[in-house]
C-alpha positions as CSV (number, residue, x, y, z in Angstrom):
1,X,79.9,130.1,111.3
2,X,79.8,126.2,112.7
3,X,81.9,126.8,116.1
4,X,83.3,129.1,118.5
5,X,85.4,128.8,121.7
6,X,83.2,125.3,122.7
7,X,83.4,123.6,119.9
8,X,80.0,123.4,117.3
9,X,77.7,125.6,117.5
10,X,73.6,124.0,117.6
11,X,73.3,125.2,113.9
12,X,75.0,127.6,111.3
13,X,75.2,130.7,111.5
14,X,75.5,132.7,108.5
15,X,77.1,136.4,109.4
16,X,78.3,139.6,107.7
17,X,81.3,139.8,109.5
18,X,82.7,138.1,112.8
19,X,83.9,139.8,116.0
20,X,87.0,137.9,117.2
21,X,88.6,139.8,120.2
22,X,92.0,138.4,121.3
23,X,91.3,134.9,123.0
24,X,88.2,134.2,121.4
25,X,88.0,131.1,118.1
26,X,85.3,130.7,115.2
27,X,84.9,128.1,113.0
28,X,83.9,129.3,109.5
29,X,82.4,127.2,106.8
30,X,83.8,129.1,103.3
31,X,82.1,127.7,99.8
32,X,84.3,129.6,97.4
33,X,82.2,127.4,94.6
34,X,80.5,130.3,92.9
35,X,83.4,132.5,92.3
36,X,85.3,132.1,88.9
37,X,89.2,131.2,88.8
38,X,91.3,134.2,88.7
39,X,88.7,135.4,91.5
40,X,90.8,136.8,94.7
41,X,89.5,137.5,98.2
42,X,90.3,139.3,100.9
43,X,89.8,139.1,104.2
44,X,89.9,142.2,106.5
45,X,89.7,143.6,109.6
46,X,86.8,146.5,109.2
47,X,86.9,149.6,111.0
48,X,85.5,149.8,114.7
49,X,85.2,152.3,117.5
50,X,85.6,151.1,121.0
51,X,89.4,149.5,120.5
52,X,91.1,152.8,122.8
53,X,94.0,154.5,121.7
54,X,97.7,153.2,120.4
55,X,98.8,151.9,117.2
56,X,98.6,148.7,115.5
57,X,102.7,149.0,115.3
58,X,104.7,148.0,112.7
59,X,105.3,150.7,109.6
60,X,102.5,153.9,109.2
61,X,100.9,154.0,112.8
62,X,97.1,153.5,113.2
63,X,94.9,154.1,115.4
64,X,93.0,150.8,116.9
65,X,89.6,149.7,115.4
66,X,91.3,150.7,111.8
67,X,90.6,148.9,108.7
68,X,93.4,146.4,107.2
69,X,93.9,143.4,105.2
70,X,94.7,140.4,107.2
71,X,95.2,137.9,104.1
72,X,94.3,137.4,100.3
73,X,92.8,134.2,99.0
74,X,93.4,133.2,94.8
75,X,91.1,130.8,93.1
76,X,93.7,128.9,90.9
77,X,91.4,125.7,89.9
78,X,88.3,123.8,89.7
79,X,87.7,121.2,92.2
80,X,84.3,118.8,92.6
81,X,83.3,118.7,95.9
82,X,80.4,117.0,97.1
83,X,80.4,118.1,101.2
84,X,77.0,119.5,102.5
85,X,76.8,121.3,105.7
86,X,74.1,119.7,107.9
87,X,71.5,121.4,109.2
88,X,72.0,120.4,113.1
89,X,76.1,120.1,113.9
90,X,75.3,119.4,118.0
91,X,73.3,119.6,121.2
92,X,73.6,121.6,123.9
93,X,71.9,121.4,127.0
94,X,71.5,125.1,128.1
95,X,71.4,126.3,131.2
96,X,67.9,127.9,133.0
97,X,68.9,131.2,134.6
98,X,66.0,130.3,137.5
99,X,67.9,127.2,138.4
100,X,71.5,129.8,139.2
101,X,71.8,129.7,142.7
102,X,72.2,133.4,143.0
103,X,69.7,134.2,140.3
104,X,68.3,137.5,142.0
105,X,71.5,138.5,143.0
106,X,74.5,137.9,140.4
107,X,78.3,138.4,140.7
108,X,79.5,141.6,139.5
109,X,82.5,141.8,137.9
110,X,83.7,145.6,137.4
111,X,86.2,146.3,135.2
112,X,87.4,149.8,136.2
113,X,91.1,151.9,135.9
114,X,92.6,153.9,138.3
115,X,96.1,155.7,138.7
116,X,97.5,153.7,135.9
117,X,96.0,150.5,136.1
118,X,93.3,148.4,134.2
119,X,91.5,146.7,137.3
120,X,89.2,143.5,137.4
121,X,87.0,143.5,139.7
122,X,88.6,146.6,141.9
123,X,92.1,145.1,142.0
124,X,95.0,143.6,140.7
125,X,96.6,140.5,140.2
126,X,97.4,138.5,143.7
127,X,99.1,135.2,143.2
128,X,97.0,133.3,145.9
129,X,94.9,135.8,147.2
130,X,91.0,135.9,145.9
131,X,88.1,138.7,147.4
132,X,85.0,137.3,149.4
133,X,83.0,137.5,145.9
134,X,85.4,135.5,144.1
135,X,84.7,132.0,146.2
136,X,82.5,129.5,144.8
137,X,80.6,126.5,145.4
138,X,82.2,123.5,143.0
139,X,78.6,122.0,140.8
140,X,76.7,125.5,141.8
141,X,75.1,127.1,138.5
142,X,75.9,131.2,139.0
143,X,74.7,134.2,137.2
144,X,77.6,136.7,136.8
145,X,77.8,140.4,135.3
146,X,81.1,141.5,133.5
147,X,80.5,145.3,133.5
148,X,82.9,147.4,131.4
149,X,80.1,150.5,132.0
150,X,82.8,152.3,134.4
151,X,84.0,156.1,134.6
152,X,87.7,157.0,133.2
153,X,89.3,155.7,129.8
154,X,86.9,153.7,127.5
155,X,87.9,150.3,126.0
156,X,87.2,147.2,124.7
157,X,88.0,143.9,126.9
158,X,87.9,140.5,126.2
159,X,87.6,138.6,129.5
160,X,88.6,135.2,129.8
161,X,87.3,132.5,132.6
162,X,89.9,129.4,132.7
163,X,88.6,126.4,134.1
164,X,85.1,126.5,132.7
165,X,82.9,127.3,129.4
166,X,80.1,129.2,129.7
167,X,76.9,130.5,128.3
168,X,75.8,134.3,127.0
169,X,72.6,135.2,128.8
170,X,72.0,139.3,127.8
171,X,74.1,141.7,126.5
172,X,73.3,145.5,127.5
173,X,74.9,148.4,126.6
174,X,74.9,152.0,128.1
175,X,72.5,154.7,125.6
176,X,75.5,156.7,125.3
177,X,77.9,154.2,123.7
178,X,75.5,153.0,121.8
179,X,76.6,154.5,118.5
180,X,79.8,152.5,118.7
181,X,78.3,149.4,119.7
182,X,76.6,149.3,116.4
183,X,80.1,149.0,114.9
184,X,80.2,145.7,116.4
185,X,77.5,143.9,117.9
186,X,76.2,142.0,114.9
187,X,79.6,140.0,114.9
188,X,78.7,139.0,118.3
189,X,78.7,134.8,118.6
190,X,76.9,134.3,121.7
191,X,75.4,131.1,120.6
192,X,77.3,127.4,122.4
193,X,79.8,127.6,125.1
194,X,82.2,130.8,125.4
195,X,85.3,131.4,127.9
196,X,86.3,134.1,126.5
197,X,83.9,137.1,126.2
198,X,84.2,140.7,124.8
199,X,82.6,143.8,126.2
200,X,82.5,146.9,124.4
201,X,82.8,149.8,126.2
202,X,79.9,150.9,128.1
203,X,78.4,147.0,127.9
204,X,77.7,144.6,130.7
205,X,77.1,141.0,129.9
206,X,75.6,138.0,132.1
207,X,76.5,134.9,131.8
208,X,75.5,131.7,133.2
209,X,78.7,129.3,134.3
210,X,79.3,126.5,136.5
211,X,82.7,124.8,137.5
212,X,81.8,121.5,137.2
213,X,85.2,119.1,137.7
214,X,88.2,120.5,140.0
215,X,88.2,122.5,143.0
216,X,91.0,125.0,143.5
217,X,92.3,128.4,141.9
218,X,91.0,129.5,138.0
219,X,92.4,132.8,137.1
220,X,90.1,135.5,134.8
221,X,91.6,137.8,133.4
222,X,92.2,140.4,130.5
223,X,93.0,138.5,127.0
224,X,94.6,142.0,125.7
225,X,98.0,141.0,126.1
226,X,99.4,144.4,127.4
227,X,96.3,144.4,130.1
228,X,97.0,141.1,131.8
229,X,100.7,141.6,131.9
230,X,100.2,144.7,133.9
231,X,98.2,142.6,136.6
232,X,94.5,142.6,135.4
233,X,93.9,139.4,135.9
234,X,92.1,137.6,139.6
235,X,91.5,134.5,141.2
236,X,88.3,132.3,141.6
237,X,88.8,130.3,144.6
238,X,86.5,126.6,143.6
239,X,85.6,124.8,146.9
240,X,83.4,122.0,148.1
């Protein structure tokens, strides 16, 4: 792996598999050089628990987090290729959780559902409206704490922050979904700059982020399509 949401990644990152939740990017170096011709490759979603219920659609249904092939690759010729991947591919300054202005006390973010609803941070979408924890200080450094660790339905929910990138500072994960976290979390690419983060169920992550440029509204939200169209999605209000 070279590159996620931000661009390149420090160095590469050489992985088993990759978790890509809906929103998030990866850039994958492939050196197909030691397979012979004739050789073809698939590549697949694996099984996973923590995706909630439904179907995939389309045909025989299946429950979410089941395995299936996504594309096939053929080796039909020999090529000379003389391309090395370098060692470092960027820098990244990274932030210093002591320097967050709220470093003792972060933002909490609950994602929660109630009589029908997926809900960020106890409500639902409001055009222009934003909650008293929802305005920030434009060039602030904050720590905040998506928490998908809530009572009711379990799912997985990839939250993601327009306006900003940010940076992956922990990952925890409740003792009693810890069984189906191990179905994922080695797929995890926390490393570079994110705006689009998943949380199994039962996790919480913190992440340090800072609007740097604009004042003005940045919506969050749900990247599972069917969650943000039913209003789970809120406002960050940027001042200076």
């Amino acid at each position: 792996v070279i590159g996620n949401d931000g661009g390149l990644l420090e160095r590469p990152m050489t992985r088993d598999y990759v978790l890509l939740a809906p929103g998030e990017r990866a850039d994958l170096w492939v050196d197909l050089s030691g397979y012979p011709l004739g050789t073809e490759l698939t590549l697949k979603s694996l099984y996973f628990i923590g995706a909630g219920g439904g179907s995939l659609g389309g045909g025989e249904a299946l429950p979410n987090g089941s395995p299936f092939d996504i594309m096939k690759v053929r080796i039909v010729r020999n090529e000379r290729e003389s391309l090395q991947l370098p060692d470092v591919l960027s820098t990244i300054a990274h932030y210093n959780i002591a320097d967050a202005v709220n470093r003792d006390n972060p933002r909490i973010f609950p994602i929660s559902f109630s009589r029908g609803d997926w809900l960020l941070n106890g409500r639902l979408f409001e055009l222009e409206n934003y909650a008293d924890n929802e305005v920030i200080e434009l060039g602030d450094l904050e720590t905040w704490v998506f928490d998908n660790d809530a009572h009711g339905p379990t799912m997985g929910h990839p939250i993601h922050v327009h306006g900003l990138q940010f940076q992956i500072y922990e990952r925890t994960i409740n003792p009693a979904r810890a069984g189906n976290y191990e179905t994922v979390r080695y797929g995890y690419l926390d490393g570079g700059w994110k705006d689009t983060i998943f949380l199994m169920p039962g996790e919480k992550v913190k992440v340090l982020a800072k609007f740097l440029r604009y004042p003005g509204l940045f919506i969050y939200h749900c990247h599972n399509l069917e969650h943000e169209d039913m209003g789970m999605m809120r406002n960050l209000k940027v001042q200076h």
